[in-house]
N, C-alpha and C positions, 0 to 999 in steps of 0.2 A: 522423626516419628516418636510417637510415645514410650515405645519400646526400644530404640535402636539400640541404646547402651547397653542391653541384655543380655546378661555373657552367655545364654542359650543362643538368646537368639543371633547375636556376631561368630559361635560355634557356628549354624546351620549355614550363615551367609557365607563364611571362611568355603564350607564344603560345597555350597552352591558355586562359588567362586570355580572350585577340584573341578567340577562334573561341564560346566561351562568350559574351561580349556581340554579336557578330554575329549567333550565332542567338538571343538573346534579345532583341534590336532585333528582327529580322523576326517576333517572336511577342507583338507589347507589342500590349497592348487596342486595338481599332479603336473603342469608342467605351466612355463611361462610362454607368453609369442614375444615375438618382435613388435613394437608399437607401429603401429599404421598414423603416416603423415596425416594430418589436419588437413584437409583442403575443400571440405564441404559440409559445413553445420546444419543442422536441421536443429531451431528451437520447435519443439513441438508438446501438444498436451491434447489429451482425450476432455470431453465435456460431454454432457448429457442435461438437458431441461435446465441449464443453468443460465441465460444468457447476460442476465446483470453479474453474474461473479465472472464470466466469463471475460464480458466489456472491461472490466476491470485489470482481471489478467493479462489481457492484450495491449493496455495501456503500461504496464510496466515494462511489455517489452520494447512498444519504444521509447523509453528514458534510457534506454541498455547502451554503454558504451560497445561496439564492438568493433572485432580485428578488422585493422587496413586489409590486412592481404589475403581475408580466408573467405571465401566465397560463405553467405549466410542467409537461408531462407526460414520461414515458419509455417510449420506444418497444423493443423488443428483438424480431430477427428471427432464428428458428430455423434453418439450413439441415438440418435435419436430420429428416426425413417421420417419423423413431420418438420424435420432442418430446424427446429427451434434456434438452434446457434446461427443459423443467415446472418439473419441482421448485423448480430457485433461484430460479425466475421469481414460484411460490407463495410461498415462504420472503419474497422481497423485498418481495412484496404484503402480506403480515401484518407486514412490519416499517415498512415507510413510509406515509405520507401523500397521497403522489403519486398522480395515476392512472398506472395500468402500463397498457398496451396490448402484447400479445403477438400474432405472426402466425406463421406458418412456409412459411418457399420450399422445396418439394419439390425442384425441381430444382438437385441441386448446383453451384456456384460462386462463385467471391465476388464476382463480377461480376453474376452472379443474385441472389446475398442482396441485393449493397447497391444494386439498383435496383427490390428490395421496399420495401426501408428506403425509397428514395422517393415509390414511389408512396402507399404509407399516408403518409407526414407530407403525401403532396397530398391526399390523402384525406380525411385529420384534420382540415385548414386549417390546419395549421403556416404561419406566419411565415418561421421559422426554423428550422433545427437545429444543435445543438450534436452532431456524433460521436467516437467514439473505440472501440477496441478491447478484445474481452472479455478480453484478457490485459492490463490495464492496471487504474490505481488513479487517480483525479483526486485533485491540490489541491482544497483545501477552497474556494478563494477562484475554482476556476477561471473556473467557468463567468460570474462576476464581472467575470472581468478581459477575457475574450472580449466580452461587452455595452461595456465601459467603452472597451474601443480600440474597436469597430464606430460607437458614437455619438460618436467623434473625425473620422467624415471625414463630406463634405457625400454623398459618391458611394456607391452600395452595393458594400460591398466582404465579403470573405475573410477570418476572421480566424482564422491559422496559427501552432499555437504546438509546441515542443517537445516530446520525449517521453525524459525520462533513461532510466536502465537503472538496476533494485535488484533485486541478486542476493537469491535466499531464501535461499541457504545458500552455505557456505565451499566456494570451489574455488580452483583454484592461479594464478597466477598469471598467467599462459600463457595463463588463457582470460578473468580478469577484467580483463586490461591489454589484450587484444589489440582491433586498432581496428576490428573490425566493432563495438562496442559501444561507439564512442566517442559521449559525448554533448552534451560543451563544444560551442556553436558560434562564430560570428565576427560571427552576426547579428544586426541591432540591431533593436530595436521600432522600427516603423516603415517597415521596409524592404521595397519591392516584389519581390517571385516572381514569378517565372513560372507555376510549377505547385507543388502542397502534397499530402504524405499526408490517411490520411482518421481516422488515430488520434488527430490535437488537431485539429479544427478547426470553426470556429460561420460557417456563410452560408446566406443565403438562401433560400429553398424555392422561389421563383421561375426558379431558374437548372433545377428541372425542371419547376415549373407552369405558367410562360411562356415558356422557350425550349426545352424539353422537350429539355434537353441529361441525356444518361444514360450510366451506366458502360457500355464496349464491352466484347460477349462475347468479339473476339477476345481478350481478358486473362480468359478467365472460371477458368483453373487456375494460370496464369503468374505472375497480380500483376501489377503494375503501373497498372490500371484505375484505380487512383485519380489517380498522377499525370498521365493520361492523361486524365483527367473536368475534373478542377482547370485543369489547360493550356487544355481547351478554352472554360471557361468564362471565364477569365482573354482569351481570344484573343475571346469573346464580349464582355465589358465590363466584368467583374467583377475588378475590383485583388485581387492576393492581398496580405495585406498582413500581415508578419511580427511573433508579440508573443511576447515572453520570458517576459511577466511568468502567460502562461495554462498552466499546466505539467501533465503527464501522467505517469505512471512505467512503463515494461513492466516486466512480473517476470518474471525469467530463472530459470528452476527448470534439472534433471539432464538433462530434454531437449531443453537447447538449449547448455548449459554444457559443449560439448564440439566433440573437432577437425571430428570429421564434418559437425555441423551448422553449424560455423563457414566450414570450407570451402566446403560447399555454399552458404551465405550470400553469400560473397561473390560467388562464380559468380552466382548472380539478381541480386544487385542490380548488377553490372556487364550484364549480360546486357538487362535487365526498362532501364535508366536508357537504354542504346543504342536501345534498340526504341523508345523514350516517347518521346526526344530529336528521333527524324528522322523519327516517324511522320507529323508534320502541315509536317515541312521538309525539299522537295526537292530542294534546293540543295546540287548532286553538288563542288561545290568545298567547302563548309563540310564535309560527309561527309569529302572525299578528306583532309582538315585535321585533320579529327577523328582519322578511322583512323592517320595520319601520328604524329600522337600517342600514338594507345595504340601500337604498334607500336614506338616509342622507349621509353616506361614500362616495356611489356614486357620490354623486350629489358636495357634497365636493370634491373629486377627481378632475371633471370633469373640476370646476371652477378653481383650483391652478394648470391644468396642462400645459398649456400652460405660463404661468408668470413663470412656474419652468424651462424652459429651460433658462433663466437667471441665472440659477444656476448649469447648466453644464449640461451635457449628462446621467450622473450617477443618479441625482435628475429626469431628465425628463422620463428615462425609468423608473424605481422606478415606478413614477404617473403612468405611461402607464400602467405597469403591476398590480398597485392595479385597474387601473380602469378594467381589462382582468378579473382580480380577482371577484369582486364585483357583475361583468355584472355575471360571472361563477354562481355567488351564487343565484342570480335571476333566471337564467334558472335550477336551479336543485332544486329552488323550484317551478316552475308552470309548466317545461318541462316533458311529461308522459312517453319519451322513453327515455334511458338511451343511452351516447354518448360510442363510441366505440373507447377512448383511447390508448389501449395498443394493438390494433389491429394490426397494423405495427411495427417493432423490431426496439430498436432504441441503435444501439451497434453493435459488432463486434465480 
């Protein structure tokens, strides 16, 4: 970034750093379980009005290497009461091996779908599940590498893996550089979270068959339910535990490859990561720390965004979207109604 080398601003990030391990000390596991044997995978994924990204998803699962000896089925849940998903779900049927099991959540939200998707893999006697999202394509070796970190720890754990970006078609610059899409991380295999999306990730079916821990409605349009699912199960006993090697790819197509939904993007995930971050921490001084922080980011944005368009269109949206971002983090901490996101379908 334009500023990064700013010895304010590497100050504020140094203390942003302080207030990040503070509240993630007060959210580390209160105890560990015993890991529960593998013996029943459920690949599964919620969809809604998508059914070409959907066809698409389903054809990557079967390219998927998977276990000789662990029984493996695929689960997919409709939100949509007019079955729009049928079709790829038929199509997928005639081309693989797998059993497919199909349900549909009448009532919309993705906080409703994906505590369908639980209850059937309790239903099933799932083990385990393997999720990810109907706009996404898996590695061949994924679901491989998710098994092979899980039987690395003695404890039952999470295992959270990345999700790159691969654009289907050529757009400019401005929107393929720009860092709502960035997807390098810093993380190592091996490394404990706090909380994990619900797009790469392989744990447990016991975190809702025996502790009957499940996605909150209040995120049922907003987003964020997953990170907010993961935290608590993580605060329950279950290590998230970070793997590079199990990878996912979203496909970014024309309606997402643009300022609009860029913008917008980054407002929810500053907005959706506030709300998640303090929903289970009351702790009015780590808040007042927090806010302290975006409030300086902010306000640093504000002043380099303008002098950044000197520096090209790639730099100036950049600015634009951390200031979307930051504004996001302010209203999802003093705003009392939850915004409604993922209300409109954004795919095909």
């Amino acid at each position: 970034m334009i500023y990064k080398n700013n010895f304010c601003y590497r100050i504020i990030k140094d203390v942003s750093k302080g207030i990040k391990k503070a509240f993630n000390k007060g959210s580390q596991s209160l105890t560990e379980f015993q890991k529960e044997k593998i013996e029943f995978i459920l690949i599964a994924l919620c969809t809604c009005k998508r059914p070409k990204m959907l066809s698409t998803a389903l054809e990557s699962i079967n390219a998927l290497k998977l276990p000789d000896s662990i029984k493996t089925e695929v689960l997919i849940i409709d939100n949509d009461i007019e079955q729009s998903a049928i079709s790829a779900v038929e199509n997928f049927k005639n081309k693989t091996n797998l059993v497919v099991h199909y349900s549909v959540e009448p009532q919309r939200g993705i906080a409703n779908a994906r505590n369908k998707l639980l209850e059937e893999a309790v239903n099933l006697g799932a083990t385990h599940i393997a999720m990810f999202d109907d706009d996404e394509i898996l590695d061949e070796d994924w679901l491989l590498k998710h098994i092979e970190l899980y039987n690395k720890y003695e404890s039952s754990i999470i295992s959270s893996g990345p999700t790159t970006i691969r654009f289907v078609d050529d757009f400019p610059d401005y929107i393929t550089q720009n860092y709502v899409f960035k997807t390098k991380t810093t993380k190592e295999t091996g490394e404990q979270r706090q909380m994990c999306a619900s797009g790469n990730v392989f744990f447990p079916a016991s975190i809702a068959a025996d502790k009957k821990i499940y996605f909150d409605n209040a995120y049922v349009f907003m987003g964020g339910e997953d990170g907010d699912f993961f935290n608590r199960a993580s605060i329950a006993g279950y290590s998230i535990i970070w793997n590079n090697e199990a990878i996912a790819h979203e496909l970014i197509g024309k309606e997402r490859a643009n300022l609009k939904w860029i913008l917008n993007r980054n407002y929810y995930n500053g907005y959706s990561g506030a709300r998640v971050r303090f929903k289970n921490n009351n702790k009015k001084y780590l808040k007042l720390l927090y806010l302290m922080d975006v409030l300086f980011v902010l306000i640093l944005d504000i002043v380099v965004f303008l002098p950044s368009v000197l520096l090209g269109r790639v730099m100036f949206f950049n600015i634009l979207g951390l200031i979307f971002k930051n504004a996001g983090k302010l209203s999802g901490l003093i705003k009392a109604e939850p915004i409604n996101y993922y209300e409109n379908i954004c795919g095909e």
